[in-house]
N, C-alpha and C positions, 0 to 999 in steps of 0.2 A: 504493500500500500504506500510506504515512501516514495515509492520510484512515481506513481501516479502524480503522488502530491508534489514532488520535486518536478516533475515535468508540465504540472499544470501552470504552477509558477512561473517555470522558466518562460512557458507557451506566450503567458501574460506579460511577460517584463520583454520579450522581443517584441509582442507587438506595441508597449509602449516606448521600445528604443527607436522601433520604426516611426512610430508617430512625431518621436522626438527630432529624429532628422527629416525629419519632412517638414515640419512647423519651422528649424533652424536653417533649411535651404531655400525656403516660399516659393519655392519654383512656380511658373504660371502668373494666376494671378493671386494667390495665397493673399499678400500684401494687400491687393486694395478688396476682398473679403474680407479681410479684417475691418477694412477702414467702414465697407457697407455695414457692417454687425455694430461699426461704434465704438469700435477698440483703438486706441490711442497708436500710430506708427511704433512699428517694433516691439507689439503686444507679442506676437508670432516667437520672440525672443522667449520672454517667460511663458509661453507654451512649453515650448522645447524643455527649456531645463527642470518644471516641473513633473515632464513627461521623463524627462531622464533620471530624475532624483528617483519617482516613482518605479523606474524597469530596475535603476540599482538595486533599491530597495524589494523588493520585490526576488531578487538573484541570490540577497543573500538570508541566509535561514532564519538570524535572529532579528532583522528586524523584518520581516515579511511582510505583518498584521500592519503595520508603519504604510508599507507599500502598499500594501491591497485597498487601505482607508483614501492614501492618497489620490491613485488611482481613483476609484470611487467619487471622489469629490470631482475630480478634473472630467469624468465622465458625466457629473451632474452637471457642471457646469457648460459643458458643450450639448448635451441638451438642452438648458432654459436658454442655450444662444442661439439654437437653430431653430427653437420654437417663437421666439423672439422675432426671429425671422421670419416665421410661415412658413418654415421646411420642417413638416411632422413627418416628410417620409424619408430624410436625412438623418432625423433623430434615429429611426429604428435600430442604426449599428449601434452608435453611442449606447442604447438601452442595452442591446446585447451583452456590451463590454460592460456595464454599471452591474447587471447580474450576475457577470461571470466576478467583477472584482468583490462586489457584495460574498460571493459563494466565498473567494477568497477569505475576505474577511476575517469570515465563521471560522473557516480550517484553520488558519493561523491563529486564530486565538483559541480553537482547542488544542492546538498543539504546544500552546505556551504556556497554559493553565491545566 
């Protein structure tokens, strides 16, 4: 069952590193998405390293529960952004990843307590 729980982790914190370099290169128009959402130039920046702290976190055993909470947040929050917007069917992944980091959550904190 560790090997599960280590690879769901891991699964999690790539697809947050991936998020994190893609928020930190804005290729496209990344940039002015932000600006239509209302985010101040160079918001796209603390994406990233939020999203990075969160894959670290996340990689490494003892602070897991750290990463899945953060996670979690960062995925609430790009939901109230896209809904913000009038894109409910942009939210649907974010949700995905909000239940997957939620499930994390739970696991890492019964694995700590």
């Amino acid at each position: 069952m560790n090997i599960v729980i280590t690879l769901f982790f891991y699964a999690l914190g790539i697809f947050f590193l991936y998020g994190a370099l893609n928020n930190f290169l804005a290729r496209g128009n990344l940039r002015q998405t932000y600006r239509q959402w209302g985010y101040p130039d160079g918001f796209h920046y603390v994406t990233a390293a939020l999203e990075f702290i969160a894959a670290v976190l996340l990689f490494i055993p003892g602070t897991r529960l750290f990463g899945a909470a953060l996670a979690a947040a960062i995925m609430l929050a790009a939901i109230a952004t896209l809904l913000k917007a009038g894109l409910r069917k942009q939210s649907l992944m974010p949700g995905v990843v909000l239940a997957f980091s939620t499930i994390g959550v739970a696991v890492a904190y019964r694995t700590v307590t």
